[in-house]
N, C-alpha and C positions, 0 to 999 in steps of 0.2 A: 764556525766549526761545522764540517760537514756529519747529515745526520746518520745513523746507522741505517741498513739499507737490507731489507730480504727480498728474495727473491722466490718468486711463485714460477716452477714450469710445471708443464703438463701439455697433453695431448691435444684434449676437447676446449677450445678457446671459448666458447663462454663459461664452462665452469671456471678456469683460471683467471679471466677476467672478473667476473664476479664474486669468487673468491677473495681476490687483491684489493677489489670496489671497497668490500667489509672489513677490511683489515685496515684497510688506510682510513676509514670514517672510524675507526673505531679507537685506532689510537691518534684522532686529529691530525698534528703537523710534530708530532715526535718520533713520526718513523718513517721514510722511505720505503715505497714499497714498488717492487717493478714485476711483469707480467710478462712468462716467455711461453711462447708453445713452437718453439725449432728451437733444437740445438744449437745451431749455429749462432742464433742473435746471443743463446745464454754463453754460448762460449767466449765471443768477442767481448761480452761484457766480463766473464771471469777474466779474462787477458788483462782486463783495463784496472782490476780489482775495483771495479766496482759494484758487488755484492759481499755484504758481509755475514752471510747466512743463506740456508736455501731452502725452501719447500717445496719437495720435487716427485716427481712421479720415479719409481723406483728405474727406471733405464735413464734417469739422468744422473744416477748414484754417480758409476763409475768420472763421469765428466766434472763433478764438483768434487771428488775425492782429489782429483790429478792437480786440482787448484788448492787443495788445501782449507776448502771451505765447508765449517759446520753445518751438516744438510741433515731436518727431519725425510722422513719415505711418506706420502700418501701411497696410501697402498688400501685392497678392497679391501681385507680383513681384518680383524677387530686391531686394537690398538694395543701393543708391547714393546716392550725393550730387549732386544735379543741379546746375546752372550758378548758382542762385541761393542756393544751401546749402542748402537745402532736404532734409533727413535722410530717406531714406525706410527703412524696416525692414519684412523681409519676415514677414507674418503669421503664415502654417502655417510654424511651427518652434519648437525648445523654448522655452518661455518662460525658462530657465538664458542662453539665447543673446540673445534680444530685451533681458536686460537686461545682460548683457555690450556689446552694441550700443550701447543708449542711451547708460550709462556710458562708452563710448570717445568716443561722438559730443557726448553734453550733458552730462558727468559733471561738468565745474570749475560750468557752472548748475547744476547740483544740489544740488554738496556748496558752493558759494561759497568760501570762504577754508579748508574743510576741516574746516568747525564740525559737519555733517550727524553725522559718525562722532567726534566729539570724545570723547576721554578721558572716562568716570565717574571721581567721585571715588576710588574704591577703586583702592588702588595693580594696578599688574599683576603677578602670582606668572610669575617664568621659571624652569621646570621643566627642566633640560638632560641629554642621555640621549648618555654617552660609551663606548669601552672600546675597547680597543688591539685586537679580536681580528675578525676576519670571519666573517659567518655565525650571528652571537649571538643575531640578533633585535631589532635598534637601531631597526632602521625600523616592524615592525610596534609591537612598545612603542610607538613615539610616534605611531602612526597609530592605536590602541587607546583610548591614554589620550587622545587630542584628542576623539576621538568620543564617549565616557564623560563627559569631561568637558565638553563640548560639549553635551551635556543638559542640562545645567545652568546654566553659564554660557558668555559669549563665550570662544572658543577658539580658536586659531590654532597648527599642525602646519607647520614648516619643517626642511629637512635641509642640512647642508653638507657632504654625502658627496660627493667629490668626482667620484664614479663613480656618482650614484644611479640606480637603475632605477626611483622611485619612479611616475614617470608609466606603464612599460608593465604594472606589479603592478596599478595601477588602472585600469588600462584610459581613460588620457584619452586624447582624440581633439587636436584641436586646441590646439595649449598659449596660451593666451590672453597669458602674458608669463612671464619668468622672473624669477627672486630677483635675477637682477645687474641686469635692467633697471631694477627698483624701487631698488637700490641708487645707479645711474647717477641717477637723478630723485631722490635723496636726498643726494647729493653737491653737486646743483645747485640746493639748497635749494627742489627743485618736489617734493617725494614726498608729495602729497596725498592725503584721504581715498576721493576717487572714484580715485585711479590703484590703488590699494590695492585698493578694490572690485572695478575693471575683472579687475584679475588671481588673484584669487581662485578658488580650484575648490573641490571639497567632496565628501568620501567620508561618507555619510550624516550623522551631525552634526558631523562635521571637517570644517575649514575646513584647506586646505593652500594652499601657494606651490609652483609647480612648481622645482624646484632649476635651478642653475646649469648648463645644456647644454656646457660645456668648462670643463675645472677651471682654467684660472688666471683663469677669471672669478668666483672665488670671493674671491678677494686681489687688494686693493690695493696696491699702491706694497712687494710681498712680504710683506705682513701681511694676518690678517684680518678681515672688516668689524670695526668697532670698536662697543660696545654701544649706541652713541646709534644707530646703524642702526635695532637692534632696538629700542627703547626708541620711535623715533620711530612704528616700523610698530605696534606695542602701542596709541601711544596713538592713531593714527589710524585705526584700525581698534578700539577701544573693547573692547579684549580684557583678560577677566581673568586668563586663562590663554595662556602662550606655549611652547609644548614643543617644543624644540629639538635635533633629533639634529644632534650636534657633529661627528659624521663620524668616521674611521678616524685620520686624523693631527691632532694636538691640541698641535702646533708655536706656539708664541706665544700659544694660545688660555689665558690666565690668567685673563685680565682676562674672556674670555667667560663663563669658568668659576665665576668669581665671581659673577659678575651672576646667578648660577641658585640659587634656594633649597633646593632640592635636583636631588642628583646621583645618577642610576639607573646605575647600571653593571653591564649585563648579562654574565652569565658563559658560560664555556665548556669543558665538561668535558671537556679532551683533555691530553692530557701538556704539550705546548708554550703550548699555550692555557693554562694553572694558572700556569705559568711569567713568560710577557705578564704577566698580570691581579697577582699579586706587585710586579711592578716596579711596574707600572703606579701600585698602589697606595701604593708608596716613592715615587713621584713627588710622588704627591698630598700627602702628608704632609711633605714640603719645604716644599710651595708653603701650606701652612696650609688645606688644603681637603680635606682626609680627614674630615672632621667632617659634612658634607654628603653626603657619598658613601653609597649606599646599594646592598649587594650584592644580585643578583638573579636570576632563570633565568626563562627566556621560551620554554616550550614550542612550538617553529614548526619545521616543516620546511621551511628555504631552498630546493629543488629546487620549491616549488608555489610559486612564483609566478605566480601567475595571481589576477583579480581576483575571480573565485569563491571561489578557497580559502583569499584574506584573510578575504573576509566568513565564511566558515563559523567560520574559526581565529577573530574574534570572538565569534562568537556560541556556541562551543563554550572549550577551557582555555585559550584563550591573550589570548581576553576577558576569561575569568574570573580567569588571574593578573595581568592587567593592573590589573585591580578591585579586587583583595584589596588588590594595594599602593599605588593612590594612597586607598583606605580606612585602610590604617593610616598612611599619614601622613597622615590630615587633609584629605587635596583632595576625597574624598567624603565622603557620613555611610554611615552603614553599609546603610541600610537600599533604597540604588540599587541597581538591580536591572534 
């Protein structure tokens, strides 16, 4: 199946070339992406239909209107939708944000029925990172192991902390969507591949979902989402890996629990905390899920929250225990680095 395909023209060929650079790294091998800066090559290519969309500098309007092809405008000035739909996206700005734009404005053209980011065959590994205690380390684990693994293969980092500070640790700016809104569009049988896209951010090779802004948007009808949520966002978003911080309270969450092939359960060396983590662990062994559960310590000092002293605690022990252990189970090879 051939894949959908846009097209970037413009004047100044390294913006457009670098521009397309980002768009193609950023949606991997789900979208075609091709670079014009003469009319002519983009014409012959309209001829041949093959471009299925355009991002164009506004004097290439007229030549993709005559082809019949849905075309955003970069254009200098801020970003609107005029009376006749007409998309326009404002140029000087990150190219992270020009294609959040797109994707809001021509994202169902893009992905069509949701086929652009469709499932590979390889089933998707959900990774789930739980523990009764605060302060353990749940969020950077799963912000660590997304990016690790995230070099490697498709990877998606989501939390259902019901309290998360995940966005001010990362320093995001504008929240493009949250986890319940994709949930709301998944309910209503619309949670497609570009809505998915749209809402995506990324802390170097992690791909993350910004969390729930107000905890009872976490639960539905007093439960929580149910795995076909996830399961749906996996395959529309063509991820091999899903790492899931389960949050603090782990009420009704069996069935989440299940659905994960393994279970990281970061520890906490305090008297009351040893205590927790005990029960914690009789619980699990009830429910037939102590067999998955994998003890662990996550070197991080909670008080640095800030989005510098993630990246160092990466790149320094709290990377490197994140490393070791999805090395010996198996989600690395050894030799990543």
């Amino acid at each position: 199946m051939r894949r959908t395909c846009i097209g970037i023209y413009g004047t100044e060929g390294d913006y457009v070339r670098k521009l397309a650079g980002y768009i193609r790294r950023r949606c991997s091998d789900g979208l075609e992406v091709k670079a014009f800066t003469k009319k002519e090559a983009l014409k012959e290519c309209l001829e041949q239909g093959g471009v299925d969309c355009m991002l164009a500098e506004p004097d290439g309007e007229s030549l993709c209107s005559e082809y019949n092809v849905w075309t955003a405008l970069l254009c200098e000035e801020g970003s609107e939708t005029e009376a006749g739909g007409i998309v326009r996206i404002e140029k000087y700005q990150s190219a992270e944000q020009i294609w959040r734009l797109l994707l809001k404005s021509g994202g169902e053209r893009l992905a069509g029925a949701g086929a652009v980011f469709a499932a590979k065959d390889a089933d998707t590994v959900f990774i789930g990172i739980a523990s009764p205690v605060h302060g353990c380390g749940k969020t950077s684990l799963g912000l660590c192991a997304g990016r690790l693994l995230g070099q490697k293969e498709r990877t998606l980092f989501l939390t259902l902390d019901e309290f998360s500070c995940l966005p001010e640790i990362l320093g995001e700016g504008s929240v493009p969507a949250e986890l319940s809104e994709l949930y709301y569009y998944y309910s209503q049988g619309e949670l497609s591949a570009a809505r998915l896209q749209s809402a995506l951010c990324r802390w170097g090779e992690a791909e993350y979902l910004v969390p729930a802004g107000e905890m009872e948007d976490l639960y539905r009808e007093g439960g929580p989402y149910e795995t076909g949520f996830f399961r749906t966002l996996a395959q529309a978003g063509a991820y091999r890996y899903v790492v899931i911080d389960l949050g603090n309270s782990l009420f009704r969450k069996e069935e989440l629990l299940g659905m994960c092939e393994r279970l990281y359960v970061p520890e906490q060396n305090l008297p009351g905390g040893r205590i927790r983590m005990e029960c914690f662990y009789q619980w699990l062994e009830r429910r037939g899920l102590s067999a998955r559960a994998v003890r662990c310590r996550i070197p991080w000092d909670a008080g640095r929250c800030r989005p510098d002293a993630l990246r160092l605690a990466f790149l320094s022990e709290t990377g490197e225990a994140v490393r070791r252990l999805l090395q010996r189970d198996g989600f690395l090879p050894e030799e990543a680095g």
